[in-house]
KEFIDO-172028 format. One record per residue (C-alpha): x, y, z; chain; residue in three letters. Coordinates in Angstrom, 2 decimals. Layout:
(site (X,Y,Z),A,ALA);
...
END
This chain:
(site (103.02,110.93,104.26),A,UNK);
(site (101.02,113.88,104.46),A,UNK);
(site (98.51,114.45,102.98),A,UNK);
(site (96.35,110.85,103.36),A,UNK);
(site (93.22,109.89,100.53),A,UNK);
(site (93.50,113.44,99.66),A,UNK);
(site (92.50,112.27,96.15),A,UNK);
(site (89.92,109.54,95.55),A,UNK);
(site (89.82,107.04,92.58),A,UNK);
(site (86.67,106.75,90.49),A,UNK);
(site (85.38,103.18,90.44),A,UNK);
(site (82.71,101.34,88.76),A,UNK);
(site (79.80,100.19,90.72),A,UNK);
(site (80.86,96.35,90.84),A,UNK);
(site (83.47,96.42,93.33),A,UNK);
(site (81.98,97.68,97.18),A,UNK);
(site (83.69,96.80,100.05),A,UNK);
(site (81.51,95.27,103.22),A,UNK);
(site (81.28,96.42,106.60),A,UNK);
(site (83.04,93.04,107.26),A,UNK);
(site (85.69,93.65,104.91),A,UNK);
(site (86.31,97.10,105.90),A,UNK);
(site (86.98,96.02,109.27),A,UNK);
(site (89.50,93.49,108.72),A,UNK);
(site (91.72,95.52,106.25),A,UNK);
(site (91.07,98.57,108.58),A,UNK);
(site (92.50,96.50,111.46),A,UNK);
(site (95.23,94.32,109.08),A,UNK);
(site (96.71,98.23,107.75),A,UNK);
(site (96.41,99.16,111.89),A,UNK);
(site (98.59,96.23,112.96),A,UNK);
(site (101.22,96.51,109.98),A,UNK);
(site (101.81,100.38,109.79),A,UNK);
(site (99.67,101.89,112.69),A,UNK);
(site (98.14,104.04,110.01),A,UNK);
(site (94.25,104.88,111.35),A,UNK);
(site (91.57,104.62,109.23),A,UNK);
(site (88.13,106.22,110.84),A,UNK);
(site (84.79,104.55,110.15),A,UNK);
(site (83.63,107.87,108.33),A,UNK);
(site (87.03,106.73,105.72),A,UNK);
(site (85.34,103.13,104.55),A,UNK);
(site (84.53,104.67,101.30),A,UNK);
(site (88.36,106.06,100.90),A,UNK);
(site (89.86,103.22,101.45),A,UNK);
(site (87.03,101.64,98.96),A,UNK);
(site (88.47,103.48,96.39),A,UNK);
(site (92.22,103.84,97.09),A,UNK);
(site (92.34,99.87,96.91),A,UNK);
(site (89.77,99.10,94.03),A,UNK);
(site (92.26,99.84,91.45),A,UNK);
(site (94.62,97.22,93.17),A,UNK);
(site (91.73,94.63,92.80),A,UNK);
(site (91.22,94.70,89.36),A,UNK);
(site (95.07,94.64,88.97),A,UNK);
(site (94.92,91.87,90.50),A,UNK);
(site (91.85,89.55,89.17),A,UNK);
(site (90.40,90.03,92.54),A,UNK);
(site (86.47,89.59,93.06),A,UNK);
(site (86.11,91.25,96.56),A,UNK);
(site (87.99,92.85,99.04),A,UNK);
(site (88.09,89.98,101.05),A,UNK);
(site (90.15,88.13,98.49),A,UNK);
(site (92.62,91.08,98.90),A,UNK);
(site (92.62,90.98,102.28),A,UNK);
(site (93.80,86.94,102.09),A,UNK);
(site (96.09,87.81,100.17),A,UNK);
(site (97.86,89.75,101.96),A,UNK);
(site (97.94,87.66,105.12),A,UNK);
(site (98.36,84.55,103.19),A,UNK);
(site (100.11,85.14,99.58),A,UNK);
(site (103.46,84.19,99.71),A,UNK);
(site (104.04,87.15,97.48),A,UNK);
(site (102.48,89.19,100.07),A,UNK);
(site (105.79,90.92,100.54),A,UNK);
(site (105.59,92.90,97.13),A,UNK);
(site (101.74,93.48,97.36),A,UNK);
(site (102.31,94.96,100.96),A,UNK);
(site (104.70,97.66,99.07),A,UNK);
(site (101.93,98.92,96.74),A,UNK);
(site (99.57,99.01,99.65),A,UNK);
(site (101.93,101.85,101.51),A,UNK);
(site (102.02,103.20,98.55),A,UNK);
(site (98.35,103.71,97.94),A,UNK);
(site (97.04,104.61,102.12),A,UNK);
(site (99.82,107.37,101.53),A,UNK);
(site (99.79,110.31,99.43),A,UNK);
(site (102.96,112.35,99.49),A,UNK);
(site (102.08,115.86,98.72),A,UNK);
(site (105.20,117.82,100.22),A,UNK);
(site (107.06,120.59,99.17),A,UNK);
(site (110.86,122.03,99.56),A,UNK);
(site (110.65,124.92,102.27),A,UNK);
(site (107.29,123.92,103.55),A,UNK);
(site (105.75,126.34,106.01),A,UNK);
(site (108.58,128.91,105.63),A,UNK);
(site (107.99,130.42,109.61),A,UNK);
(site (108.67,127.05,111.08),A,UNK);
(site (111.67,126.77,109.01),A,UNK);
(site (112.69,129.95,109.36),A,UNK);
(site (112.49,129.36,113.60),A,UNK);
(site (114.98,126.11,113.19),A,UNK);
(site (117.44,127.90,111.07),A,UNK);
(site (117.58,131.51,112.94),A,UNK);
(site (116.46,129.95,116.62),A,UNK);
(site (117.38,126.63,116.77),A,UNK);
(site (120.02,125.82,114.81),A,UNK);
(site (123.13,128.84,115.36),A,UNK);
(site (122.89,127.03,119.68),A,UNK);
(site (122.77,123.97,118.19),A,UNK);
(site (125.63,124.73,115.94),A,UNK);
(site (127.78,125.74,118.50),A,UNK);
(site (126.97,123.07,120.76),A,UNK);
(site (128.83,120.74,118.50),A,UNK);
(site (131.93,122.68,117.60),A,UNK);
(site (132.60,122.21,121.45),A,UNK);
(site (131.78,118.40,121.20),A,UNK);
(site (133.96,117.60,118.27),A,UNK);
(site (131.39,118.80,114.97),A,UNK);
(site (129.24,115.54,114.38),A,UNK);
(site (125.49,116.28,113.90),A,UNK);
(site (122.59,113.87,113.61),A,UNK);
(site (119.03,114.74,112.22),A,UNK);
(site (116.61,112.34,111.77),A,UNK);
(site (113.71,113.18,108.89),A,UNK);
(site (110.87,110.75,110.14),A,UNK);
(site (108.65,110.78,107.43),A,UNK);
(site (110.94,112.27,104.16),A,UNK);
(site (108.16,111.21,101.40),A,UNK);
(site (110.26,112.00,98.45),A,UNK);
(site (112.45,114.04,99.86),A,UNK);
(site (112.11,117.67,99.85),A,UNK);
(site (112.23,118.02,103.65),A,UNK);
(site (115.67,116.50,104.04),A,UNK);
(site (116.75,118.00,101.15),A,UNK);
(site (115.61,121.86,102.78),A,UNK);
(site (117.66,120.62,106.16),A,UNK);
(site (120.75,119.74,104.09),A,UNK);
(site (120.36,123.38,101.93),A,UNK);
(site (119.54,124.85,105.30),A,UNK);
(site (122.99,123.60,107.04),A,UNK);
(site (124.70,124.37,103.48),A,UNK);
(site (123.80,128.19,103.77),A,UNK);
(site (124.78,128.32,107.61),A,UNK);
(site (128.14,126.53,107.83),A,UNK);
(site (129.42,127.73,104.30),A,UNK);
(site (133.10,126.41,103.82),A,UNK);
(site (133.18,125.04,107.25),A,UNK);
(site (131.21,122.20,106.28),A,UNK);
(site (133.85,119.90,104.65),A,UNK);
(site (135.46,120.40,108.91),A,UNK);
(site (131.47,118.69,110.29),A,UNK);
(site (130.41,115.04,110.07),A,UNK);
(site (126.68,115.77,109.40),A,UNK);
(site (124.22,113.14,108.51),A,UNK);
(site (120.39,113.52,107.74),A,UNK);
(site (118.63,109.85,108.29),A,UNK);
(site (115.43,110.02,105.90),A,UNK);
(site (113.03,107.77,106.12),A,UNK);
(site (109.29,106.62,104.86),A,UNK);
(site (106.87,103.72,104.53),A,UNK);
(site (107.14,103.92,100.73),A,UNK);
(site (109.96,102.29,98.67),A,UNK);
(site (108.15,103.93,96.26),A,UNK);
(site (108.69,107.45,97.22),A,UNK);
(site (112.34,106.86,98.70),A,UNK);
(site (113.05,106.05,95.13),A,UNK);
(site (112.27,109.27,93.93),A,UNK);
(site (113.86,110.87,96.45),A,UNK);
(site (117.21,109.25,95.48),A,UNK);
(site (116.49,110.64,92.10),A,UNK);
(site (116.33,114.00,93.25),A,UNK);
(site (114.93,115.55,90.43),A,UNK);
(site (111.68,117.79,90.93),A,UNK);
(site (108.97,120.17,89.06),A,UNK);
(site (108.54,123.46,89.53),A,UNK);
(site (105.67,122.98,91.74),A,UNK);
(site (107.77,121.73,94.36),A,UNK);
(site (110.18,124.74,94.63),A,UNK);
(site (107.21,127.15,94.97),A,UNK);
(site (108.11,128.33,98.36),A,UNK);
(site (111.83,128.49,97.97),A,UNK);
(site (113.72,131.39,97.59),A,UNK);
(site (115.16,132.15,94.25),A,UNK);
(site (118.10,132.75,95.19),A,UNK);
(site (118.52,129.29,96.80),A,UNK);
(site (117.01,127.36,94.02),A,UNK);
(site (119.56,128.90,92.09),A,UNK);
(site (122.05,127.74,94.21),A,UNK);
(site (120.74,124.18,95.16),A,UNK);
(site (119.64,122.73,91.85),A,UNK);
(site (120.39,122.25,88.22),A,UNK);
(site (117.47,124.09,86.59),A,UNK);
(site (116.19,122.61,82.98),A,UNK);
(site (112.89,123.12,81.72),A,UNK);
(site (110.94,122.26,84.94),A,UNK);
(site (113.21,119.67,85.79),A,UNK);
(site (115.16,120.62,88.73),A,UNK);
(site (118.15,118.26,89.83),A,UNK);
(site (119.24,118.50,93.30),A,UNK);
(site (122.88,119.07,93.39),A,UNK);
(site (125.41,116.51,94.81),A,UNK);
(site (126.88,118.41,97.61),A,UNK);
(site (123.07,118.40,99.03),A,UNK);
(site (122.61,114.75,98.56),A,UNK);
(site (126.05,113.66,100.03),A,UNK);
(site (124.33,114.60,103.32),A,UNK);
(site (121.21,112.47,103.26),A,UNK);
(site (120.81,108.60,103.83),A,UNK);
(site (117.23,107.46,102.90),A,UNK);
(site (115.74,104.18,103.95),A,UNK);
(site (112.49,102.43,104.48),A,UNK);
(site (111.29,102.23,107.93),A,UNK);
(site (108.00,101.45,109.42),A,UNK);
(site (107.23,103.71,112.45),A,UNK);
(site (105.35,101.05,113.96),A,UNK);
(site (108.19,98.78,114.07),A,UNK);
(site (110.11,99.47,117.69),A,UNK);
(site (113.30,97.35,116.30),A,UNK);
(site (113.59,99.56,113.04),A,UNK);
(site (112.90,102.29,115.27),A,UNK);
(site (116.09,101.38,117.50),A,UNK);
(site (118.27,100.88,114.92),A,UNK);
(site (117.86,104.44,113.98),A,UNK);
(site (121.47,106.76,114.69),A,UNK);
(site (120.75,109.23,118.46),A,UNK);
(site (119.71,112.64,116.63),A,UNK);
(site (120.46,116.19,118.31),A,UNK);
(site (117.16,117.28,115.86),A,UNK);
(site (113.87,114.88,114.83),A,UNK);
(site (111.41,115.96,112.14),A,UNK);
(site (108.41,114.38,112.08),A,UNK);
(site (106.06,116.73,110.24),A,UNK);
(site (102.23,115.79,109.31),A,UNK);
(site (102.80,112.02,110.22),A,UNK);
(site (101.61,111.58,113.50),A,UNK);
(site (97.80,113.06,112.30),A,UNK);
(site (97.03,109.80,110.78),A,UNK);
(site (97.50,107.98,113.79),A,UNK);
(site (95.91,106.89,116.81),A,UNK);
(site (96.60,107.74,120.39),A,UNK);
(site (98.13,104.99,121.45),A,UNK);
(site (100.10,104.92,118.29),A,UNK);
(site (100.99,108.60,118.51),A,UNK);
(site (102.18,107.79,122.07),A,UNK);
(site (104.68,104.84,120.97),A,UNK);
(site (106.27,106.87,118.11),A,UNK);
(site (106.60,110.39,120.19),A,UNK);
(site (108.12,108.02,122.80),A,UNK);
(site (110.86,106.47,120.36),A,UNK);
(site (111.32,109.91,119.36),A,UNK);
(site (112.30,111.10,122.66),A,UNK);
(site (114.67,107.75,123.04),A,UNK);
(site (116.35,108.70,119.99),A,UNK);
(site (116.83,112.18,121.00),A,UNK);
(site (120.08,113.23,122.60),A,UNK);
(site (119.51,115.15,126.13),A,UNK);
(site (118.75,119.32,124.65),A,UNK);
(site (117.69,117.61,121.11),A,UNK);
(site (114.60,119.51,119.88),A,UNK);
(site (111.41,117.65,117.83),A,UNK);
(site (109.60,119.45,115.21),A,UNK);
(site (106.38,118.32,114.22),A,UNK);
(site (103.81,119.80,112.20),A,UNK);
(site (102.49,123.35,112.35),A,UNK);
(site (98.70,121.96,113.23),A,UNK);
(site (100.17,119.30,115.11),A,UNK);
(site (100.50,118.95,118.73),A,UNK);
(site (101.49,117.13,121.85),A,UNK);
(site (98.91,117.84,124.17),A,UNK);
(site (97.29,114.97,125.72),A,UNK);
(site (100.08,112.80,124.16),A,UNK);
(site (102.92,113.78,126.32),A,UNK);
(site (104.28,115.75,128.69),A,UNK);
(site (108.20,114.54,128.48),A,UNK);
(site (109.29,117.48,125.78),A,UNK);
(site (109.50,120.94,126.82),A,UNK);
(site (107.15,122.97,124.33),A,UNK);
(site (109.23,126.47,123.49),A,UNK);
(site (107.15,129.04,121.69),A,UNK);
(site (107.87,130.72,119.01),A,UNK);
(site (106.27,133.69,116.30),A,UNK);
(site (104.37,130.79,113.94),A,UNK);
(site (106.01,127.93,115.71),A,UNK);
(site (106.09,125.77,118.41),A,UNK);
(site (109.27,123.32,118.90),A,UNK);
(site (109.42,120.97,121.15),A,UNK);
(site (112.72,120.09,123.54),A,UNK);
(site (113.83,116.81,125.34),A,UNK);
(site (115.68,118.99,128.33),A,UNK);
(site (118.83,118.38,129.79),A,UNK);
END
């Protein structure tokens, strides 16, 4: 989810959406999702949902939005809604220095941690889209633990808004694009390489569980395994502060006591809490929940 209306939809002159209308779907997406949606965004969200109009017949945007409060097939039109507030534009090894901090500063204390508490690790990828950021964690703990791994009980929880994008993400199979800041070397390692299409190999899947989950929702939220490591990269932008407050909060209940949050390189805490310990690093800061 992170990179929001970062493309626009042309649209003929016959469908405008109201000051009215704007409103109430601004508020309806706020209540379901917590996603934010500025004033200075009407025309975005305009644009992004005009297409599902004319799908649908629809004559207005306020026939949308009755729909889906009052549609008893609301459930499958909510789906395509995620799907269109959220564009997924991700990539494996994303911001290499942050990564490069959790896998030479973070992770070898974190590592040994467990070996004294009996090997079981829990990260939680808040956030996945289709699934390059999990997928870097699993190649990440693949390259450190080597042939101790088959000894660890490791599981990465992925999760989005998007049934959409989890799907491709259980496909595993990527572009080229995707892979343009990962090392060779790995890629070689990592994936079946054919023509552009680059399958993620099994051994880097059999760590990963993905699953829809809706940050705003404090019960999915709960159900959610304790994690010794959250990701939540380029989510927590699009909302509010209240909302940013609620999810960093659940974040810090799931945590285990030492458990370390990473968010997004632009992103920070300030203002939203002062419960994590911020440790700084060259091109990253990480956040700690402390003993």
């Amino acid at each position: 989810m992170s990179s929001l209306f970062s493309k626009t939809i042309s649209l003929g002159k016959e469908l405008r959406i109201t000051d009215q209308e704007f409103a109430n779907l601004r508020d309806f997406i706020y209540a379901e999702c917590g996603i934010h949606i500025a004033d200075n965004r009407k025309y975005l969200l305009e644009n992004r949902l005009g297409n599902r109009l004319k799908k649908l017949n629809l004559k207005n945007f306020d026939e949308y939005y009755n729909l889906l409060r009052f549609d008893p097939a609301r459930g499958a039109e909510m789906k395509k809604l995620y799907e269109v507030i959220t564009t997924n534009e991700t990539s494996f090894y994303r911001n290499p220095p942050q990564l490069k901090v959790f896998q030479e500063e973070i992770m070898p204390g974190m590592l040994d941690s467990c070996r004294r508490k009996g090997r079981k690790l829990r990260i939680w990828s808040a956030g996945c889209s289709t699934g390059e950021e999990p997928y870097t964690i699993s190649i990440i703990i693949h390259e450190m633990l080597k042939a101790e791994l088959p000894t660890w009980d490791i599981r990465i929880t992925a999760n989005d808004l998007s049934e959409r994008v989890l799907e491709s993400a259980r496909r595993g199979v990527y572009n080229d694009y995707t892979l343009r800041t990962t090392p060779e070397d790995v890629a070689a390692r990592y994936f079946d390489m054919d023509n552009g299409q680059n399958r993620i190999r099994p051994e880097v899947k059999r760590l990963v569980s993905f699953g829809q989950i809706n940050l705003r929702d404090r019960v999915q939220l709960k159900r959610v395994e304790r994690s010794q490591i959250v990701f939540c990269r380029n989510v927590i932008i699009y909302f509010d502060d209240e909302m940013k407050k609620r999810v960093i909060n659940a974040f810090y209940d799931n945590l285990l006591p030492g458990g370390y949050l990473i968010i997004g390189h632009s992103e920070s805490l300030h203002n939203i809490t002062r419960a994590f310990k911020p440790i700084h690093y060259p091109g990253a800061i990480i956040y700690q929940k402390e003993e």
